[in-house]
N, C-alpha and C positions, 0 to 999 in steps of 0.2 A: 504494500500500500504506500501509495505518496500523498506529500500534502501539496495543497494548494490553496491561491488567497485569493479569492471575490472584490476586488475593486469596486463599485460605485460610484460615482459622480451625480450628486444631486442636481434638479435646479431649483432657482433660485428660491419658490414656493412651493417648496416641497411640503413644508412645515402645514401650511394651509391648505393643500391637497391632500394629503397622504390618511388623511379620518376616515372617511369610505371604505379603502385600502387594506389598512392597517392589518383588520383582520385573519382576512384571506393569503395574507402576506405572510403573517405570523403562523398560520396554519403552515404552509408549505413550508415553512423554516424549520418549526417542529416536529413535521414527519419526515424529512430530511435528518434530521436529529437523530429521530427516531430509528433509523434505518441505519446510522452507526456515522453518514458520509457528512455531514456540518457539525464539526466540532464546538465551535464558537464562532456568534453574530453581533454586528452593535453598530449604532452607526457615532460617526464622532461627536465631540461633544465642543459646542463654544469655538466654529458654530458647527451647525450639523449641516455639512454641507458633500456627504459624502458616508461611505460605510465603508467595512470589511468585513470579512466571514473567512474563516478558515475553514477546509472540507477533507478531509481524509476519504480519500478514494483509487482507485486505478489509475484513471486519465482523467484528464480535461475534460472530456464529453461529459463528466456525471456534476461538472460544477457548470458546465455551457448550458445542458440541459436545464440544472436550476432556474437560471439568471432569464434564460427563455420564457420561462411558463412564469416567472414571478410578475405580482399584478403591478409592482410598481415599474418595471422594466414596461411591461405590457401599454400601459396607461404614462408613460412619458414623463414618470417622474426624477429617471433616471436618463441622465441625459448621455453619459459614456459608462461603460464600463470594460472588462479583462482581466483576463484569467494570468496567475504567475505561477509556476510550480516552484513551491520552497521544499528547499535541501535544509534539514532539519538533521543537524549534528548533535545537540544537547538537549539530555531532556528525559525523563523515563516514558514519554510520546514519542520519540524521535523514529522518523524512519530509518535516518543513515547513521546510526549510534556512534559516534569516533571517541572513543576514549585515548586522554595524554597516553605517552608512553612512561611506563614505570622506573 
């Protein structure tokens, strides 16, 4: 399994869109979750002009897929986003485990 990071790029009235949303958003983030592949979600804080999610999965395709069906992608609350596959050295999560040499 590898990890990977979920980018987001809000715009600028996200804040005042995103109520309707919210929900159904939350749903797919949670059976995502559910399902072992979205580690951790949030979007930033001061200002929230943007998110991340880290996804533990095979490939790219299971966090494209997300980003696809999500309503705020869907609905243009999201103005960019992209997928980065992180090499995770430390960490009792780590996929690529490097321990110093003794």
């Amino acid at each position: 399994m590898n990890h990977f990071l979920l980018f987001y790029e809000f715009v600028p009235d996200y804040m005042e869109r995103r109520a309707p949303l919210r929900n159904e958003h939350l749903k797919l983030a949670w059976e995502a979750q559910a399902r072992g592949e979205l580690v951790l979600a949030g979007a930033y804080a001061d200002p929230a002009d943007g998110s991340a999610a880290l996804f533990r999965a095979e490939s790219a395709e299971t966090v494209e897929r997300f980003a696809a069906g999500d309503p705020y992608v869907r609905a243009g609350l999201v103005k960019r986003w992209h997928v980065r596959k992180w090499t995770t050295v430390v960490g009792d999560a780590a996929s690529n485990p490097v321990r110093p040499a003794v």
